[in-house]
VOPAGU-2260 file (C-alpha; in pm, 1 decimal, decimal comma):
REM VOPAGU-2260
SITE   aa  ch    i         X         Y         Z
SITE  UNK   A    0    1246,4   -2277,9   -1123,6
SITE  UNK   A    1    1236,4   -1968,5   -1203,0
SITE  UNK   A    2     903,5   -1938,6   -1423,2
SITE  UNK   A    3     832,3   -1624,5   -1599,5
SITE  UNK   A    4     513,4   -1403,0   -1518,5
SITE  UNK   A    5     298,8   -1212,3   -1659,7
SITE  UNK   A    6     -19,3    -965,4   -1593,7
SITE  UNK   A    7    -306,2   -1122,6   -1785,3
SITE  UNK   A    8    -561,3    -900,3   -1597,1
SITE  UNK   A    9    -613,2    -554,1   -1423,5
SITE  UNK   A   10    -895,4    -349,9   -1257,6
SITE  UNK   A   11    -965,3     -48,3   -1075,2
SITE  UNK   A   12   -1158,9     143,0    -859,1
SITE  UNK   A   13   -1040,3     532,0    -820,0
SITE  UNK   A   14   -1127,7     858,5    -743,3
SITE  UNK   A   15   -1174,6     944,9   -1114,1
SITE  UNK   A   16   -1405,8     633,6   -1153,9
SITE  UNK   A   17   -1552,8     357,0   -1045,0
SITE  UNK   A   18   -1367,5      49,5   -1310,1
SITE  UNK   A   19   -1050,0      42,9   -1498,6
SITE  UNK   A   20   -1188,2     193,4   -1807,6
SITE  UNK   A   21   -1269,5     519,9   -1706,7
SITE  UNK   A   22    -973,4     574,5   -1446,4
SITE  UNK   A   23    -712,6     533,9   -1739,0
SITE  UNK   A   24    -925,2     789,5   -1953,8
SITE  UNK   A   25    -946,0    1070,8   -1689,9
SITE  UNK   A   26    -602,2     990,9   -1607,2
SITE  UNK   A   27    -502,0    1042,3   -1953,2
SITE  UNK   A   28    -689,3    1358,6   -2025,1
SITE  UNK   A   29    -551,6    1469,5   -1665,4
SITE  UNK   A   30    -792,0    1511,0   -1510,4
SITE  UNK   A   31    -841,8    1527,8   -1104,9
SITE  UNK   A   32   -1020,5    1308,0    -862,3
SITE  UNK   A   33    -940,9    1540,8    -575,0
SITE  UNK   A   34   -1296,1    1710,7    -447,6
SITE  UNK   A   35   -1430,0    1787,4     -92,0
SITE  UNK   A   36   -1539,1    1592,2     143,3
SITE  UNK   A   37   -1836,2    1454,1     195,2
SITE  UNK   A   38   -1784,7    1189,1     419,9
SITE  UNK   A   39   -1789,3    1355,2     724,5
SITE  UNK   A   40   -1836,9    1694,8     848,2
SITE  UNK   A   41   -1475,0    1806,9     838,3
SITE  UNK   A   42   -1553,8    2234,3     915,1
SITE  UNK   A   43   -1310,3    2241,7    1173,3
SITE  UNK   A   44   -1050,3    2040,5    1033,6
SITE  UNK   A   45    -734,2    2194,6     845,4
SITE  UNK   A   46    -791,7    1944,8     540,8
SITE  UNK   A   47   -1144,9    1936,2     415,8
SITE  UNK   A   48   -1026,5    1810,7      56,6
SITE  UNK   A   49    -982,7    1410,6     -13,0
SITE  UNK   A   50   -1018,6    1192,5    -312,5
SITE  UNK   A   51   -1329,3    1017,8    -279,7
SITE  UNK   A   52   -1433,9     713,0    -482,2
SITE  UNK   A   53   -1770,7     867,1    -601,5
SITE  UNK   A   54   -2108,1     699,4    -683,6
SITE  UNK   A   55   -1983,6     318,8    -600,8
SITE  UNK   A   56   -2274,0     110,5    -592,0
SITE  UNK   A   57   -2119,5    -234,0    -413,7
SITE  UNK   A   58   -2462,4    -389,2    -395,6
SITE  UNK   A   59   -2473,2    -445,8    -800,7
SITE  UNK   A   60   -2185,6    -726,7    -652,0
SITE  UNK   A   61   -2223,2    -788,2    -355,2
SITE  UNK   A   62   -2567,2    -919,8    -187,7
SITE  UNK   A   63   -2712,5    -676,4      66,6
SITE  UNK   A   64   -2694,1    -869,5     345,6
SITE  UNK   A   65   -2355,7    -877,7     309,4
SITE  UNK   A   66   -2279,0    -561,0     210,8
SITE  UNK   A   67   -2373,6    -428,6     538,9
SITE  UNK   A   68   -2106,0    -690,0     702,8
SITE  UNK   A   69   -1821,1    -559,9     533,7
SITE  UNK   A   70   -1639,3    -212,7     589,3
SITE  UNK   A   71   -1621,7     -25,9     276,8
SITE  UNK   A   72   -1256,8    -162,8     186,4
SITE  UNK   A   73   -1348,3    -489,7     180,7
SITE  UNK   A   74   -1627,0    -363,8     -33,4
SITE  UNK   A   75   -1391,8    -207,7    -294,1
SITE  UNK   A   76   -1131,4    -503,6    -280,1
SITE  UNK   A   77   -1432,9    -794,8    -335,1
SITE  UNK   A   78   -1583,1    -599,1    -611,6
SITE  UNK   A   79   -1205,1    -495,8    -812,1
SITE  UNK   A   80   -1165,5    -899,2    -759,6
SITE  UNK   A   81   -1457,3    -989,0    -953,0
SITE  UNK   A   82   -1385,9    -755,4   -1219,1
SITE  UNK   A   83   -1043,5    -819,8   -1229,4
SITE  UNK   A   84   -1154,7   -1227,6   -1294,5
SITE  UNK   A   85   -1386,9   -1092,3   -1582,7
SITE  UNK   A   86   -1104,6    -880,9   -1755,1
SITE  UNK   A   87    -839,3   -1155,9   -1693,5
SITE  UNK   A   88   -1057,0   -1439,4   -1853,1
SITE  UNK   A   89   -1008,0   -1677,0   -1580,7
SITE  UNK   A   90   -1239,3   -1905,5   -1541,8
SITE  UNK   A   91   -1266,2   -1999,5   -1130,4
SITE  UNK   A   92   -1383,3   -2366,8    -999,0
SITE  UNK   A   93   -1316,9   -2591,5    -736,3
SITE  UNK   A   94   -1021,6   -2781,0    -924,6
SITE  UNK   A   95    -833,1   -2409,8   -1072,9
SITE  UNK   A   96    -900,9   -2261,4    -737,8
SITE  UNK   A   97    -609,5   -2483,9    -612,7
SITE  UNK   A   98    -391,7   -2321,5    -824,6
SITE  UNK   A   99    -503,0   -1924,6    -741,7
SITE  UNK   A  100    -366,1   -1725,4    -476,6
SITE  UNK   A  101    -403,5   -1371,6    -292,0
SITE  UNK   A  102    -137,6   -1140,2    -168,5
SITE  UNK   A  103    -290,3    -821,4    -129,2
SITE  UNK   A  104    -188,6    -473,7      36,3
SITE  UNK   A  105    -400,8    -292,9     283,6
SITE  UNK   A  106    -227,1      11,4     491,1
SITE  UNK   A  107    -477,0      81,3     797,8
SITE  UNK   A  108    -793,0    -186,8     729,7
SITE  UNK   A  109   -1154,2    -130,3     920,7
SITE  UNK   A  110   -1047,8     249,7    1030,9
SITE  UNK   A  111   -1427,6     344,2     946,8
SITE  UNK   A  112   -1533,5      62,9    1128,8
SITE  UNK   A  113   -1332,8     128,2    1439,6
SITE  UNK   A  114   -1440,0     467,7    1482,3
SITE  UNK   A  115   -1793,7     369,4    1495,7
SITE  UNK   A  116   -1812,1     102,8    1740,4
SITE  UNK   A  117   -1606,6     284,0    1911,8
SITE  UNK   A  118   -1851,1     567,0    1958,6
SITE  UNK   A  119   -2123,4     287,7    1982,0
SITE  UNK   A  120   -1905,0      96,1    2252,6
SITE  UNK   A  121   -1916,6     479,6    2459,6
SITE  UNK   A  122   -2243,5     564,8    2415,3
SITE  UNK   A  123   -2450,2     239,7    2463,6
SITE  UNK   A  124   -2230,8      20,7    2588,3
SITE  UNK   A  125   -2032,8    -317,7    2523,9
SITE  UNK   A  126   -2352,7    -548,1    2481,6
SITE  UNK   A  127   -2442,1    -365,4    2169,9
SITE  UNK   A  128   -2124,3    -429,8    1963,2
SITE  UNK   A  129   -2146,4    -621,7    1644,3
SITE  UNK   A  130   -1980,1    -989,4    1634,9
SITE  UNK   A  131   -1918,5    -882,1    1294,4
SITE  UNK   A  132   -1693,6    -582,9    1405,7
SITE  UNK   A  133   -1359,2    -763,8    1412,0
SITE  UNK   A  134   -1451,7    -954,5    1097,3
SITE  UNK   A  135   -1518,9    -598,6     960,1
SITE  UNK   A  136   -1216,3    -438,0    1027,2
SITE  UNK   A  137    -924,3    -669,5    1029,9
SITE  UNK   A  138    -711,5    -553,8     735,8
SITE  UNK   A  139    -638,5    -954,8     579,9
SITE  UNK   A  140   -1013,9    -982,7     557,4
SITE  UNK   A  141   -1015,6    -830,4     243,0
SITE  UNK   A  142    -795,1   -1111,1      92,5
SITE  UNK   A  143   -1049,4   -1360,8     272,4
SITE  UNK   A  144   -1351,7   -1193,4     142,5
SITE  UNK   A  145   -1211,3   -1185,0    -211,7
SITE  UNK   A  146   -1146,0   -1555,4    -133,9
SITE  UNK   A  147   -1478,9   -1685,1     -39,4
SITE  UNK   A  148   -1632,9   -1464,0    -292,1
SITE  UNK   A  149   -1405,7   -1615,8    -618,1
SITE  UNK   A  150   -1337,4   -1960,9    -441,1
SITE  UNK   A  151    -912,2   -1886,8    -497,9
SITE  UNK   A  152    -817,5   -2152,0    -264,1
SITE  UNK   A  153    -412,5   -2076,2    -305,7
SITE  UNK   A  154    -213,8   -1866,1     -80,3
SITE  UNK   A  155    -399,8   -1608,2      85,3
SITE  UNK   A  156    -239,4   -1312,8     304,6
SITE  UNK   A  157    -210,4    -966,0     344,9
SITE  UNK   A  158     126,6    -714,5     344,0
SITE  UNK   A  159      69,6    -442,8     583,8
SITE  UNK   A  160     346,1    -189,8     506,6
SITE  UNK   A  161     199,4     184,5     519,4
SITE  UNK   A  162     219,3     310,2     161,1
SITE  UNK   A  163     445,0      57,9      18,0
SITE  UNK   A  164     191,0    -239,2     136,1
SITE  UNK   A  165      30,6    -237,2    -289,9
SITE  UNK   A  166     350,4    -280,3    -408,8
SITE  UNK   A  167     498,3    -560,4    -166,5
SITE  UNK   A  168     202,6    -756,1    -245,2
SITE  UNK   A  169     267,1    -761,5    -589,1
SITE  UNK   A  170     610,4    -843,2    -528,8
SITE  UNK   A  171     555,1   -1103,3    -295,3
SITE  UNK   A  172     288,0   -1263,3    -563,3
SITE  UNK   A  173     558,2   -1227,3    -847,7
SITE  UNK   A  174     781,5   -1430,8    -601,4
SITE  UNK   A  175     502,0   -1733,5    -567,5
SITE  UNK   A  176     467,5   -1765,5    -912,1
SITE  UNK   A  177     815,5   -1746,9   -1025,9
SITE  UNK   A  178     889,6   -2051,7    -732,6
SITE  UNK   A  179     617,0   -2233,5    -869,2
SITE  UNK   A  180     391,6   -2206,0    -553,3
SITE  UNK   A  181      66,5   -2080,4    -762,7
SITE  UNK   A  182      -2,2   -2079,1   -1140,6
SITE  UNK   A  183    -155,7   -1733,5   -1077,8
SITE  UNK   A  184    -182,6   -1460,3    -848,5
SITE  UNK   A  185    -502,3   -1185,2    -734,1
SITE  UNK   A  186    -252,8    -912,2    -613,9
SITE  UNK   A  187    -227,2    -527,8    -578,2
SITE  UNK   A  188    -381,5    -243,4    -283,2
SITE  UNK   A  189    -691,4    -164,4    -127,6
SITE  UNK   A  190    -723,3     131,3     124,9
SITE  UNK   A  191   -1057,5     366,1     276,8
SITE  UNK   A  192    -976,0     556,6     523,1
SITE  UNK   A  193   -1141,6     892,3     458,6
SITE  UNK   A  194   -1235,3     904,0     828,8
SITE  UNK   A  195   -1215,3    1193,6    1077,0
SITE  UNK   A  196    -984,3    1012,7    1295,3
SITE  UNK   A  197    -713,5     952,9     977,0
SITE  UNK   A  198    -792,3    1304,9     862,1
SITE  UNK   A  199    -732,9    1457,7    1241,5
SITE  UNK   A  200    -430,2    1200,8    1250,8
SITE  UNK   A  201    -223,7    1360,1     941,2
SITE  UNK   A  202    -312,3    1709,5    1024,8
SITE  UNK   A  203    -168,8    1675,6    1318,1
SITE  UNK   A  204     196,2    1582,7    1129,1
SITE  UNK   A  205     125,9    1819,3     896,5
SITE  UNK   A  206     130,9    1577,6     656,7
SITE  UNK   A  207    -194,8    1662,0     446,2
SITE  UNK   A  208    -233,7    1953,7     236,3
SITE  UNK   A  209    -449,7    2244,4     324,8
SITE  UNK   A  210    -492,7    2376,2     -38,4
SITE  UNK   A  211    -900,7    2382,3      22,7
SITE  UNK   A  212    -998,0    2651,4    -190,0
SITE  UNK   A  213    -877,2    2483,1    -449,2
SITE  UNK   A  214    -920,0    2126,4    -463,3
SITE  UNK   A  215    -835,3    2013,4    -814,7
SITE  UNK   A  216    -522,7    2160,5    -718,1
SITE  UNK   A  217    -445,2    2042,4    -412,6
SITE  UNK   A  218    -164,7    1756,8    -533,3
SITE  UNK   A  219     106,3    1867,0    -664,6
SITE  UNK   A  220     363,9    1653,3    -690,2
SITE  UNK   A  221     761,6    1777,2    -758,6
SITE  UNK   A  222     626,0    2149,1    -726,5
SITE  UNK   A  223     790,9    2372,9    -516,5
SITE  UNK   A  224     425,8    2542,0    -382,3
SITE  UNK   A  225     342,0    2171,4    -267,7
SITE  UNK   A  226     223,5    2119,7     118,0
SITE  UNK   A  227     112,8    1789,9     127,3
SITE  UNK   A  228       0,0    1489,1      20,2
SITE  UNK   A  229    -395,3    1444,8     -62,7
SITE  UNK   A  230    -545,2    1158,2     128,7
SITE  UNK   A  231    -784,9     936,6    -129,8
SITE  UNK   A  232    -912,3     586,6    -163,4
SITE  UNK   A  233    -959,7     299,4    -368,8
SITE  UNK   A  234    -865,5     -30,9    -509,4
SITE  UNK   A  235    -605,3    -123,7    -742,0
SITE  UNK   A  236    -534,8    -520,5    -863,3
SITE  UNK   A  237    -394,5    -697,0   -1123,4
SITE  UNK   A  238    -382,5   -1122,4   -1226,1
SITE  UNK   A  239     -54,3   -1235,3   -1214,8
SITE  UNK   A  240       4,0   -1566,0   -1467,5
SITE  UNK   A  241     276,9   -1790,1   -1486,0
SITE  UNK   A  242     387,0   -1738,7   -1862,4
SITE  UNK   A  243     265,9   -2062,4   -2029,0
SITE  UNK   A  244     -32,3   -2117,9   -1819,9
SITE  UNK   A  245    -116,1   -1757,3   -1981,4
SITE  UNK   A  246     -27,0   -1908,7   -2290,9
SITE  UNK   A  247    -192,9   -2245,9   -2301,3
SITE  UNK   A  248    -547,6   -2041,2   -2220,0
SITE  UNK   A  249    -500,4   -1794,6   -2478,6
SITE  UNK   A  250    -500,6   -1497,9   -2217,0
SITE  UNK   A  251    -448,1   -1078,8   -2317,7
SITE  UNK   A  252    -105,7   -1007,3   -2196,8
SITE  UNK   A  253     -87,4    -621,8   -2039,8
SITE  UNK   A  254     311,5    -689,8   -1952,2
SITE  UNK   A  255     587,8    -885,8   -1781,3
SITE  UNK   A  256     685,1    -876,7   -1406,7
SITE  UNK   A  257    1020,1    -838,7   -1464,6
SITE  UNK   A  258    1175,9    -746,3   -1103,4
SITE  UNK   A  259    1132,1    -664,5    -795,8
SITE  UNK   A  260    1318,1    -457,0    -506,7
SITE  UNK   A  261    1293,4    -387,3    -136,0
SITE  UNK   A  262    1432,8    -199,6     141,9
SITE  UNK   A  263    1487,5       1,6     460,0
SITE  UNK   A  264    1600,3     336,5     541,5
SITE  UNK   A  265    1652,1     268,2     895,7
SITE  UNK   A  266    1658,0     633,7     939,7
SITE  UNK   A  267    1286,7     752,3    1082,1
SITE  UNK   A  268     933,9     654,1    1135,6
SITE  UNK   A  269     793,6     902,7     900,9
SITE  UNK   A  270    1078,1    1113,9     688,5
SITE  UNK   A  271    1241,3     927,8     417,0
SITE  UNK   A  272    1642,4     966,7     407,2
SITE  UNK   A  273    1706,8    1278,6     247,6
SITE  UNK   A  274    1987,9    1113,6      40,7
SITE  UNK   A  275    1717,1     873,5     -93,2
SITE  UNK   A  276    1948,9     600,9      -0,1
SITE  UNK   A  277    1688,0     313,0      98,0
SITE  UNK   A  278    1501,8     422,9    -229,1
SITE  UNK   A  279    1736,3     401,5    -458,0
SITE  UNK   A  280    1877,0      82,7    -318,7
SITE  UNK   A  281    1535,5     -83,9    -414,6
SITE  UNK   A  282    1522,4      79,0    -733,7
SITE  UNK   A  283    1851,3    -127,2    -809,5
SITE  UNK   A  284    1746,8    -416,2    -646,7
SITE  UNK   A  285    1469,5    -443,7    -895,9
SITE  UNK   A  286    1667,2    -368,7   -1218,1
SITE  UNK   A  287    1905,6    -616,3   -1098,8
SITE  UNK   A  288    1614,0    -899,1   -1069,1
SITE  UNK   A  289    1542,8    -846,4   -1422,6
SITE  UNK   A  290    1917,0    -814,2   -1539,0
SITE  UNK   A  291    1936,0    -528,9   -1745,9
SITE  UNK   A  292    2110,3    -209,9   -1702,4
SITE  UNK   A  293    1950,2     129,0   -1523,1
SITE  UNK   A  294    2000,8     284,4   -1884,6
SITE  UNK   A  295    1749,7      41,2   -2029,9
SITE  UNK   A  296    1454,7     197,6   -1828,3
SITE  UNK   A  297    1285,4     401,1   -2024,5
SITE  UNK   A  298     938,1     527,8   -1773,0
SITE  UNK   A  299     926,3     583,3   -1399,7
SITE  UNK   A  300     621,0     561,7   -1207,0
SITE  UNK   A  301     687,7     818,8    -953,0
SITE  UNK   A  302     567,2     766,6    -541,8
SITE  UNK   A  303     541,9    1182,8    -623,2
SITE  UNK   A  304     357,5    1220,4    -310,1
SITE  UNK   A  305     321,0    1588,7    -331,0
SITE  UNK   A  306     489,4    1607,7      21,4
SITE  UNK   A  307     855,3    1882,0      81,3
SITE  UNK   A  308    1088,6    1599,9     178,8
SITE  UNK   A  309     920,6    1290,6     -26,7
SITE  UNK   A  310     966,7    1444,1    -370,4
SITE  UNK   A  311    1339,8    1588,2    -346,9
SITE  UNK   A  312    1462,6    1249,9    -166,1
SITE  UNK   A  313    1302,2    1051,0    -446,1
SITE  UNK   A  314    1433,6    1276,4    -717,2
SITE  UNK   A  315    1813,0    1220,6    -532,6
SITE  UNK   A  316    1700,4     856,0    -526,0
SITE  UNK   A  317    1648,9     851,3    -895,4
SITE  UNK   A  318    1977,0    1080,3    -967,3
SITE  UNK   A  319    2145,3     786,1    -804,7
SITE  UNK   A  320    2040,5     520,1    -970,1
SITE  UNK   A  321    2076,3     648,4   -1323,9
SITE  UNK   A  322    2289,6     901,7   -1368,9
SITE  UNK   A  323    2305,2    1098,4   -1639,2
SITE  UNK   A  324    1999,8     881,4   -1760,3
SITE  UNK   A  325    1763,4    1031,0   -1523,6
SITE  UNK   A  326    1694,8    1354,8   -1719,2
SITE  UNK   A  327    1653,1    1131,3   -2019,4
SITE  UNK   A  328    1347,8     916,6   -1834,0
SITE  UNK   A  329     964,6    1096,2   -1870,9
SITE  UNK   A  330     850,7    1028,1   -1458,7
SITE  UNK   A  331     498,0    1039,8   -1419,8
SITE  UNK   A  332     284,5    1123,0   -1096,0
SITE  UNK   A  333     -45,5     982,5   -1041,7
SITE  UNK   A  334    -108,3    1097,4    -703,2
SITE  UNK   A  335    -148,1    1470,3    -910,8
SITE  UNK   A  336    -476,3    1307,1   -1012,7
SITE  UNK   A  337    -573,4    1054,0    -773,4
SITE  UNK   A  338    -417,3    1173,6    -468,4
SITE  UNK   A  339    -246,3     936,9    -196,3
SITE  UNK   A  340    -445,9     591,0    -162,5
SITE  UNK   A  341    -204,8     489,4      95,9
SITE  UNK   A  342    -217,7     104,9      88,0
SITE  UNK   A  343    -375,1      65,5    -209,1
SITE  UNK   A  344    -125,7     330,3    -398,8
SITE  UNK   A  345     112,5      33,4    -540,7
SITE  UNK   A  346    -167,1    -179,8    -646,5
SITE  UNK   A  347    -342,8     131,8    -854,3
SITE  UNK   A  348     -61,5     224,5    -966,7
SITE  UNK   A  349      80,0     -68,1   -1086,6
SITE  UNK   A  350    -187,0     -86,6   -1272,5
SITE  UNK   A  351    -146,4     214,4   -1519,2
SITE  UNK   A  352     235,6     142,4   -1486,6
SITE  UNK   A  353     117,7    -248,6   -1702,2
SITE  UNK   A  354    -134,6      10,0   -1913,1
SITE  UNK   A  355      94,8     275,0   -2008,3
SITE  UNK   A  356     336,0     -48,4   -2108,3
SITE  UNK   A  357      15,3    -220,5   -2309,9
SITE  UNK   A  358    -137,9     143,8   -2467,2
SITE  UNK   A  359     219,0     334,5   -2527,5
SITE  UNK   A  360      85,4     622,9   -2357,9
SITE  UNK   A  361     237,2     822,3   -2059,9
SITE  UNK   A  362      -8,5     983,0   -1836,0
SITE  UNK   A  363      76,4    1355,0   -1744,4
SITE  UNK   A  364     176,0    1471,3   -1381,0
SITE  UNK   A  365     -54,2    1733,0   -1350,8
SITE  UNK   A  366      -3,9    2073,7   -1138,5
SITE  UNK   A  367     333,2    2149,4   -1135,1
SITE  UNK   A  368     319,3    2511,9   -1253,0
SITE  UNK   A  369     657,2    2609,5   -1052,2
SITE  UNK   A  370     906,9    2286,4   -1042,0
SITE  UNK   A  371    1109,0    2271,9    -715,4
SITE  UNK   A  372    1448,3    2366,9    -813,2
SITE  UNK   A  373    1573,6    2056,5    -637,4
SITE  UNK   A  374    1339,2    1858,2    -852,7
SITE  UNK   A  375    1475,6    1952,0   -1214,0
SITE  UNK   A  376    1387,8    1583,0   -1367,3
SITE  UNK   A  377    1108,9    1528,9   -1680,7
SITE  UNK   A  378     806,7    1501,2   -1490,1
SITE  UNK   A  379     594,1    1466,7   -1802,3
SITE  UNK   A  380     381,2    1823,8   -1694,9
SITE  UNK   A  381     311,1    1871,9   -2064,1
SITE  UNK   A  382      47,8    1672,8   -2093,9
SITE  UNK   A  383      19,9    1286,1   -2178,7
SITE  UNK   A  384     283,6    1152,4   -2452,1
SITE  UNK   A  385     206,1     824,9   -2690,9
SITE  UNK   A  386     573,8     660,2   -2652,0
SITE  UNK   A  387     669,5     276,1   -2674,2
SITE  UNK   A  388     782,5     191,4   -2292,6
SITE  UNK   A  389    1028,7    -100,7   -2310,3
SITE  UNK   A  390    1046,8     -90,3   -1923,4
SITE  UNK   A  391     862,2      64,3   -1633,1
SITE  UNK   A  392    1003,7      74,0   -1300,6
SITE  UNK   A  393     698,9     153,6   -1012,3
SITE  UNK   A  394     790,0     358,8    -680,8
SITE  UNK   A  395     654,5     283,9    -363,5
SITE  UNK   A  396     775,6     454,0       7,5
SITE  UNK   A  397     635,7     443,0     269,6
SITE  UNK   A  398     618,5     553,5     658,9
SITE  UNK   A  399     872,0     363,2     876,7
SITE  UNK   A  400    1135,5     397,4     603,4
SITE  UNK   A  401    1029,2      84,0     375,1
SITE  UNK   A  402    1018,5     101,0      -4,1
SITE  UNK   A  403     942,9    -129,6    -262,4
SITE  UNK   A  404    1005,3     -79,8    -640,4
SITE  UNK   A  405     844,0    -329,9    -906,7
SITE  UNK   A  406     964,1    -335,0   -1257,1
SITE  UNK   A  407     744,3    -385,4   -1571,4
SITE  UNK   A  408     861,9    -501,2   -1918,5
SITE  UNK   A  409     702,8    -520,7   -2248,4
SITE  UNK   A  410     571,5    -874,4   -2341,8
SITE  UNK   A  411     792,5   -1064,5   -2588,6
SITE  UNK   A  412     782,0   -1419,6   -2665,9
């Protein structure tokens, strides 16, 4: 079968705004997402810094009543959906919802939601827990929500793979399409975990940076005064369309799906392999789905974590796959901006890897004022550039050792 696909749709909710629209825009200008937080009271926490989405009003979506059913993830994933569905032109009913699936990533699910039943459960006691708490916090519920909310009665499931889970899902949904399973696809990340229990969590791997005094500053991907990654939240999706259903409707096209890649390190729960082996192997499993040569890349969508041994294995990853090449490719690092979204990283971005295809523009990788000497790549740290991208290859690792790469192309009949 083999059917071609392409993104017909895309939305976003981020830490530098609250739809598509505005993330791209602060992205662009380089701007930074990363603030304090506000969540909880986090004075005697290492980390007090976090990318939170900021004035999201789900109840202009979402009725009330229900509102208060759903932990906040499901809240961002229902309301990207139905913007997504606005942007992509798609018209849902009971016949086309047939034909419409879900494969969406979610790292951790109802973390919020566990923490305070939990603290309900100790203090008054099992009779006053919620029937809606497992319906709140299990991470597929999301995709369900999204389901019952757009009536997309195709494949529906969720790919739970720490920070690689956006990515897979898109993947996966590419895969459905091109096998003729669905004639489109709702795919991409959703993650909110901004809880004290998280935050405690990656302190205690020293995983999280501690940069507090200066926020803004905090993510700093590929620099050699980086000290960890910022933990943020959000919701990143995009509609995958078999080619000449896209066609037949009229529909915006953003990009192609051109390949996709996946693989293990089989080396460590949490440390990538420091010869970025497993990465680069999915970096070439992609390129080879889409049958062109490394050299034709032209844009890399960096996992740029802003974490000692993600950025150096990633940059030997790259080094690996292209050669010579590699110092010819601008690599851009969104998590300088947004910070790390965990689950919903792929999905978001994904999404500006189709938009920096769609608007020729490269978004900057912000703070990196002193490059790591064993990161000596273009990381695009001068600011944004306006450049015709013929091919975008998006990096996604994540704990346990699993990575997933998804390639973009240009959209030519």
């Amino acid at each position: 079968m083999n059917k071609r696909v392409v993104v017909t749709g895309v939305s976003a909710i981020t830490p530098l705004g609250n739809d598509v629209e505005t993330s791209w825009k602060r992205l662009l200008a380089g701007e930074s997402g990363i603030s304090y937080i506000t969540r909880f009271d986090c004075s005697n926490y290492k980390t007090k810094i976090a990318g939170e989405v900021k004035g999201f009003e789900p109840e202009k979506y979402i009725p009330r009543k229900q509102v208060k059913r759903m932990d906040r993830f499901n809240h961002y994933a229902v309301v990207a959906a139905l913007m997504l569905l606005k942007d992509s032109g798609f018209e849902l009913d009971e016949k086309r919802g047939e034909d419409v699936g879900i494969v969406l990533g979610c790292g951790l699910g109802g973390l919020e939601t566990i923490e305070e039943f939990h603290e309900r459960l100790l203090k008054r006691g099992p009779s006053k827990i919620s029937p809606f708490y497992i319906p709140k916090l299990i991470s597929n519920i999301a995709a369900g929500q999204i389901a019952i909310f757009t009536r997309a009665k195709g494949p529906n499931m969720v790919t739970t793979s720490a920070c690689a889970s956006g990515c897979h899902s898109i993947g996966y949904a590419f895969s459905d399409i091109k096998l003729g399973r669905a004639k489109a696809m709702i795919c991409g990340g959703v993650e909110s975990t901004i809880t004290p229990m998280a935050v405690a969590g990656f302190n205690a791997m020293n995983a999280l940076s501690t940069r507090n005094d200066e926020p803004e500053k905090a993510s700093r991907p590929f620099d050699k005064d980086r000290d960890g990654f910022v933990i943020s939240e959000g919701c990143g999706l995009l509609f995958l369309e078999e080619l000449e259903h896209a066609k037949k409707r009229g529909a915006k096209i953003y990009a192609e799906v051109a390949g996709f890649g996946a693989s293990a390190d089989a080396y460590h729960i949490t440390a990538p392999d420091e010869t970025g082996d497993g990465m680069a192997r999915a970096m070439v499993a992609a390129i080879k789905e889409a049958g062109i040569s490394p050299n034709d890349v032209d844009h890399i969508n960096a996992h740029g974590t802003s974490t000692p041994l993600n950025d150096i294995a990633e940059t030997k990853a790259i080094k690996k796959v292209f050669g010579k090449h590699a110092y010819n490719i601008p690599i851009t690092a969104n998590k300088s901006m947004i910070g790390h979204m965990l689950g919903a990283a792929g999905g978001v971005e994904a999404v500006f890897s189709a938009l920096t295809i769609y608007n020729e523009k490269i978004p900057p990788t912000i703070n990196l004022e002193n490059p790591d000497p064993e990161c000596d790549l273009d990381y695009v740290s001068d600011g944004p550039r306006d450049k015709k991208i013929n091919y975008v290859l998006c990096n996604s690792f994540g704990f346990g050792g699993t990575n997933a790469c998804i390639l973009f192309k240009r959209f030519e009949e």
